[in-house]
Residue, then its C-alpha position, 0 to 999 in steps of 0.5 A: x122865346x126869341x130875344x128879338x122881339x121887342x118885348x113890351x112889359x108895360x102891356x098888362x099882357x106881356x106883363x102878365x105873361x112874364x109874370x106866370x113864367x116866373x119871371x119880373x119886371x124891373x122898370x128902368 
């Protein structure tokens, strides 16, 4: 995954995507 792209976690998609990666979302 490209670390350019500006990634959206507030997207309930991107979320979600993250999510199933296994990966998390820490809301600065």
């Amino acid at each position: 995954i490209p670390l350019s792209i500006d990634h959206k976690p507030n997207r309930s998609d991107e979320r979600r995507r993250i999510e199933d990666a296994g990966g998390f979302i820490i809301w600065a």
